[in-house]
N, C-alpha and C positions, 0 to 999 in steps of 0.2 A: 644576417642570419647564418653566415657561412660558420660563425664559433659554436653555434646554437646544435647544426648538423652533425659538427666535429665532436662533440661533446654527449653527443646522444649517445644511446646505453638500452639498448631493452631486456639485457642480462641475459639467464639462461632460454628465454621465449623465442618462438620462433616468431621474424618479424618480416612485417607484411611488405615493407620497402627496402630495409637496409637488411644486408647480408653479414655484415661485421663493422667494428666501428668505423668509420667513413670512406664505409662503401654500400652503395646504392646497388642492388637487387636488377638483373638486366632490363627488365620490361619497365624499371622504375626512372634508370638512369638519366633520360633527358627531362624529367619532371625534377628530380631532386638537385640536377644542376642548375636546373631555372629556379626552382626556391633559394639552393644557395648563393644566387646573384642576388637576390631582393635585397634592399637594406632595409634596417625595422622597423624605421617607417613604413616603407613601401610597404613590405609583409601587412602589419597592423594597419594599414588603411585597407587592405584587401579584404579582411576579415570583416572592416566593419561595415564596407560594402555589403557583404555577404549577409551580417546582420541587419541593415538597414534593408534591400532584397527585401530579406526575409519577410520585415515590416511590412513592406512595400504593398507584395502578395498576398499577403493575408493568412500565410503559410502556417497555420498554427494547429494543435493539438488538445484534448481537455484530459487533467486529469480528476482524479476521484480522491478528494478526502473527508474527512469528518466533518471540516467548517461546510465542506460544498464542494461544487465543480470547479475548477481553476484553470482558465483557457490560458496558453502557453505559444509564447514561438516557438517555431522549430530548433531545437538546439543542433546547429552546426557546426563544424570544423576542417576548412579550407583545406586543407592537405588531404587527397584521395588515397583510398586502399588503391593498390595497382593487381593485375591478375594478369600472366601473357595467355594470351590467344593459346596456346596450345595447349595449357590445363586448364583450361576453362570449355574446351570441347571436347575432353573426356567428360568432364564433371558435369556439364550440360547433357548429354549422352544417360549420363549415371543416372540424374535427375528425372530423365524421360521414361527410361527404364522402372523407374520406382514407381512412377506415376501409374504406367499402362498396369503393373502388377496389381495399387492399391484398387483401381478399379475393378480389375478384375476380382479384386478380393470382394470388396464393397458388393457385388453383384450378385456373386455366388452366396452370399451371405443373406440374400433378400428373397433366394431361390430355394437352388438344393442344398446349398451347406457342403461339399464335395470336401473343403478344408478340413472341414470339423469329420465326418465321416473316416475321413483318411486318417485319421489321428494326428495333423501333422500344427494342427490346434488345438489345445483343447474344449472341452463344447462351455465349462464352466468361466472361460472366458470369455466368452461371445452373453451368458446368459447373465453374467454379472455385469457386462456393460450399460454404463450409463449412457451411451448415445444410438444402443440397437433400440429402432424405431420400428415396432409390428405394424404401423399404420403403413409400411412401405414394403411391404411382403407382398413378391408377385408382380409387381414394378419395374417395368424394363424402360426406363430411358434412351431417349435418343443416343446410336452407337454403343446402349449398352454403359452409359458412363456414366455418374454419380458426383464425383469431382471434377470440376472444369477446368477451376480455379484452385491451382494450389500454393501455398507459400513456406518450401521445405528449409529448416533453419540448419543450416553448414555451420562446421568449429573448424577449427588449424590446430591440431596437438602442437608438442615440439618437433615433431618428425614432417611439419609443413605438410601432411597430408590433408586433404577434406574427411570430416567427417561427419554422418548428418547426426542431427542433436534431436531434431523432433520433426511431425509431418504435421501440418498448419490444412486443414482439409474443408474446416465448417465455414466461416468468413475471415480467408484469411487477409492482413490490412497490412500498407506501409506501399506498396507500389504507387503510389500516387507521389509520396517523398524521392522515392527512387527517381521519379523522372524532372520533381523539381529541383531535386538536387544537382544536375545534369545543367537546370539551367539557368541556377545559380553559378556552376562553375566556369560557364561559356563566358559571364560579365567578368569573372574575378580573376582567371588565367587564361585570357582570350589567346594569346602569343603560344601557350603549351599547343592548345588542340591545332594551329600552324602547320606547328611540328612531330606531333605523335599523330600515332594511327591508332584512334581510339572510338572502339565500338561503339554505335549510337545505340541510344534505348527509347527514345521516341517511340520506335513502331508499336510498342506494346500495344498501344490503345487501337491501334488499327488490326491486330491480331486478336486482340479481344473483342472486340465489335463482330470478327470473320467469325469467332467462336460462337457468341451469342447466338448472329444471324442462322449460322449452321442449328441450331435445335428449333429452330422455329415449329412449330405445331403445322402453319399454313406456309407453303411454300410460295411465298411471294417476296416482288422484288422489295420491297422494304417493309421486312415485318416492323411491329411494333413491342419499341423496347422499353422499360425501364428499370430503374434505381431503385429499389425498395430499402429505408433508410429510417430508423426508428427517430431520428429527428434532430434539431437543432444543439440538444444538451448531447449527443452522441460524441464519445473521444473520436470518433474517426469522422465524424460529420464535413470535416473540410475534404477527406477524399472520398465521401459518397458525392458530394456536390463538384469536385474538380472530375470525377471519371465519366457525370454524368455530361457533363459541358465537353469533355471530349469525344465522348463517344455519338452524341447527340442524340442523345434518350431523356427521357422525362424524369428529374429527380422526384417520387413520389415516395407517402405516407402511409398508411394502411388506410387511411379515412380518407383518402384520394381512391381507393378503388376498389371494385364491387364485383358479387359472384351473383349471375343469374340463373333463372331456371335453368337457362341454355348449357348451365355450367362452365360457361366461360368467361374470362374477368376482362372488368371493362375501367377505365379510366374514367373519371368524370372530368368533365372541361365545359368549357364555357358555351360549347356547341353540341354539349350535349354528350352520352355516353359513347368513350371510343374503346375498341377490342385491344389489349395487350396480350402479344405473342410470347416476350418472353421478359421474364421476370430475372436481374441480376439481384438479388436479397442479400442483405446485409444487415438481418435480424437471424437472432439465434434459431434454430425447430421451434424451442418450446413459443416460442411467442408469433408465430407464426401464422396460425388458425384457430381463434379460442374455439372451434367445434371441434377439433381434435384434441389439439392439447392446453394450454394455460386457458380455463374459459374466462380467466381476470383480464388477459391482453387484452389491450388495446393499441398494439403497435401491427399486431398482425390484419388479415381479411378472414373474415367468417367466409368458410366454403372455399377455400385455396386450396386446399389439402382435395380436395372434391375434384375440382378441375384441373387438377395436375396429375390424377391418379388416371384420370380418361383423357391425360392427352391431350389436352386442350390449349394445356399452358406449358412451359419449359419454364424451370425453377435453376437457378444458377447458383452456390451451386445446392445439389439435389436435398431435401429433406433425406435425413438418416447417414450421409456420408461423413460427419462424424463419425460414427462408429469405428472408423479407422484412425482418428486422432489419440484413441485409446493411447495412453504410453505405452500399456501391458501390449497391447496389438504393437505398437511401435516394434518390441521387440523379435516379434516375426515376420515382421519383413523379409528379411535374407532368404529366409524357410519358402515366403510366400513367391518371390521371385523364381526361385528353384521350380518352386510346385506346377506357377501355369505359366513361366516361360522356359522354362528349362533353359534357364542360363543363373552365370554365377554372377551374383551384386557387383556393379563396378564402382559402386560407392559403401563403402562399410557403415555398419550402424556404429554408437560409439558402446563402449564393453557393456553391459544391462544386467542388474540383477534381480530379479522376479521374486518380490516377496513374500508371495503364496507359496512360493517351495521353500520346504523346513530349510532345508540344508543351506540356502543361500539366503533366507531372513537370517537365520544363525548371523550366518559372516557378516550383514549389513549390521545386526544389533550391536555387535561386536567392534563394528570397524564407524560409525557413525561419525567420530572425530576425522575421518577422511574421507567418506562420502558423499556426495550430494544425494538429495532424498528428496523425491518429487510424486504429488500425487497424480492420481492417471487421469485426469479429465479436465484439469487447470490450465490457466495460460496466463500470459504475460508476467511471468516472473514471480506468481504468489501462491503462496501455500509451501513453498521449499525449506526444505533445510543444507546449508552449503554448510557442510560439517566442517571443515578449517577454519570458519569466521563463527563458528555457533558457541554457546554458552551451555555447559553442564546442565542447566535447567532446560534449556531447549531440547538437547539432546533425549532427557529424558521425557519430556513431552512426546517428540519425533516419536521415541521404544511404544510407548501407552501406545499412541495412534495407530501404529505399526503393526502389532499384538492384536488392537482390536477388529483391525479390518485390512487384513495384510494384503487382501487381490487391489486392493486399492492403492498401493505406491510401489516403486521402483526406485532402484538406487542405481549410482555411476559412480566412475573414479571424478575423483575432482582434478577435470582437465588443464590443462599449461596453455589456457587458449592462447592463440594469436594474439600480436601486438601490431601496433600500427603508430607512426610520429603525431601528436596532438597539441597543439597549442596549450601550454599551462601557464602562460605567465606572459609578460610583456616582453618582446626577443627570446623567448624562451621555449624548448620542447621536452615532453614526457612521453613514454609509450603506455600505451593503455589499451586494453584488450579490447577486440572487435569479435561479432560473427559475422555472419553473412544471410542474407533470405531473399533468395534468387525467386521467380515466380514464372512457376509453369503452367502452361495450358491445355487443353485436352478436351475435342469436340470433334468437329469430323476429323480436324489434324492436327499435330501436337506442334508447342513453341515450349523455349526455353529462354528466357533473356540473360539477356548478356550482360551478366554479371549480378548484381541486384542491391538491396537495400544493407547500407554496412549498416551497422551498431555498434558506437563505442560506450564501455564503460567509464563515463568520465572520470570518475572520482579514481585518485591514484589506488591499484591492488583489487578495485574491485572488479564483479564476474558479472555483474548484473550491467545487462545491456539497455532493457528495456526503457521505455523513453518516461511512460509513467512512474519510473523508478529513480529519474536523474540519470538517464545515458542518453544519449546524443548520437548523430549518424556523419557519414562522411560520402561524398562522391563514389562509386567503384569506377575503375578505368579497366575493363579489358583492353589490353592493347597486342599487337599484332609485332611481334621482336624478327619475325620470318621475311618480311619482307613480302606478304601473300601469300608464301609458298606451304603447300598442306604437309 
């Protein structure tokens, strides 16, 4: 593999292990000198450990097409992003900081509006949002917090900076890979972690569990938890079923549990009905409680919205904190951080153009062959237009849409993301863009993990990371280049 290294090229992109042609990035160095000792064989048997692994566990994903659902292994790639420990604890920091602001957004939003009053929102963005929930007006959660669980998606321009791409707030999903990936990498380069000092991510699920426990309704020593999980056809259903096994909570249905007079929810079990204190969901709002909202659901509990508004139950995370997944809200981040902590972002938003204001639709209809153009309430990769890879007929599609309901999308430059070394062939490497979706926490105390869930785009020039999409993830290595020293 040593020709393979030498040969590598990620051009003008800023890359995620090699600093120029063969040379390795300092926090990367004793990982890329161990790759370039492997012979091809060796390499190519490691990989298919890695897939076979994969098998193994059962590590898999669904996605969604026409014919049906199509259950999938995890698409892996042996060679980890690397990150040193000392950008990675500002940028965990930044992370934090985003967090405690979105909350406080989310709160003030459900109260007095202080934002919108101030002018420093405007109110016609809060009243067009698709995810402001009146059913949660007046609603103070435990510590005041809304989002528990968050999953903010990081890019690497060329300039190697972080920057965040979007906030992940409703149920956000992939931490469950993050930590298999981890331990798929311990079988396949057992000799690296020897020799680097590379941050564990195990603990999450134990810092998740402290979070849960902390909102418990009843203050006892082991409240009662569960997984609330729309089901077995669910793309994420192997990490609603892996978080629940590790946290030791009851992976439950909506038809597993019940609201009573008492207004408080009970699990059903074979000894009869038991109380649940706190509820991690991983169903949208709308399907949540057909007495509030969808009265079709049937993934939700009739009367949850009831005993959650009195308290009874902790919802993780909270009904209506979407609202802040808004892209259009994305964009006032910065603004929002200033507002209630009076400090300046230590993480930048990436450049945003708001295409409810004439002036700056102008330049997005304008400029569409360079812009990426995203609408504000979507996820996983759909609904976009990546204006460099688009077709004149799409483009004008994009304009119509745009024209017709402009508080409804947002446009960006089309970023130089990040690259990282990926197996494209037999002895053979390509670089191929990544981001990054770190996952924070936020309940009595806040966590930031170390490092998080990469995403590559496999296919050669593509942007699209998503896994539903054909992109694939890789290891992250925070590593520690100081020797411990702060």
């Amino acid at each position: 593999m040593k020709d393979a290294w030498s040969r590598y090229d990620c051009g003008d992109f800023y890359d995620e292990l090699i600093s120029s042609p063969g040379h390795a990035r300092q926090a990367a160095r004793k990982l890329v000198s161990c790759l370039r000792s492997l012979g091809e064989e060796d390499f190519n048997s490691r990989q298919q450990l890695a897939e076979s692994t994969i098998r193994e566990m059962g590590i898999s994903f669904t996605v969604y097409t026409e014919e049906g659902n199509i259950d999938r292994c995890w698409p892996f790639d042996i060679i980890p992003r690397v990150i040193s420990k000392r950008q990675w604890d500002k940028t965990a920091a930044g992370l934090e900081q985003r967090l405690q602001a979105l909350n406080l957004f989310i709160d003030d939003l459900y109260h007095e509006q202080k934002i919108i009053k101030d002018g420093v929102i405007p109110e016609f963005v809060l009243k067009q949002s698709a995810n402001y929930r009146t059913e949660c007006e007046g609603v103070t959660p435990p510590y005041g917090v809304w989002a528990h669980i968050s999953g903010t998606d990081l890019v690497r321009d060329r300039d190697g900076e972080f920057y965040v791409l979007e906030d992940n707030l409703r149920v956000p999903s992939g931490v469950s890979y993050m930590i298999e990936n981890r331990s798929i990498m311990k079988r396949v380069l057992p000799e690296v972690f020897e020799s680097v000092d590379i941050a564990p991510v195990g603990e999450y699920t134990e810092k998740l569990l402290d979070t849960l426990v902390s909102l418990s309704p009843r203050k006892v020593k082991n409240p009662s938890i569960a997984v609330l999980t729309p089901g077995i056809f669910n793309s994420a259903y192997f990490e609603h079923a892996f978080l629940a096994q590790q946290l030791g909570a009851e992976l439950v249905e909506g038809s597993d549990l019940i609201v009573q007079d008492d207004d408080c929810v009970y699990m059903k079990t074979i000894a009869g009905l038991e109380r649940v204190d706190v509820i991690y969901r991983r169903i949208d709002d709308e399907f949540l409680d057909p007495e509030v909202f969808n009265p079709k659901s049937v993934l939700g509990v009739s009367g949850l919205m009831r005993a959650w508004r009195k308290g009874n139950v902790a919802l993780a995370n909270a009904p209506g904190a979407g609202v802040a997944d808004d892209k259009v809200v994305y964009a006032f981040v910065p603004a929002m951080i200033k507002y209630y902590l009076d400090q300046q972002p230590l993480l930048p938003n990436v450049e945003t153009y708001l295409c409810y204001d004439k002036r700056q639709r102008d330049y997005v209809l304008a400029n569409l062959d360079k812009l990426v153009v995203k609408p504000a309430n979507e996820s996983g990769g759909y609904g976009m237009l990546i204006g460099p890879h688009s077709t004149r007929k799409q483009r004008e599609q994009f304009a119509d849409l745009i024209k017709a309901k402009p508080r409804n999308y947002i446009a960006q430059p089309t970023l130089g993301l990040s690259t990282a070394p990926a197996i494209v062939g037999r002895g053979d490497l390509g670089p191929r863009h990544v981001d990054l979706r770190p996952f924070v926490l936020q309940g009595k105390h806040s966590y930031v993990t170390t490092g998080g869930l990469t995403r590559v785009a496999m296919r050669e020039g593509s942007l699209v990371v998503n896994s539903s999409q054909g992109g694939g993830s890789k290891d992250t290595w925070v590593v520690d280049t100081d020797g411990g020293r702060k």
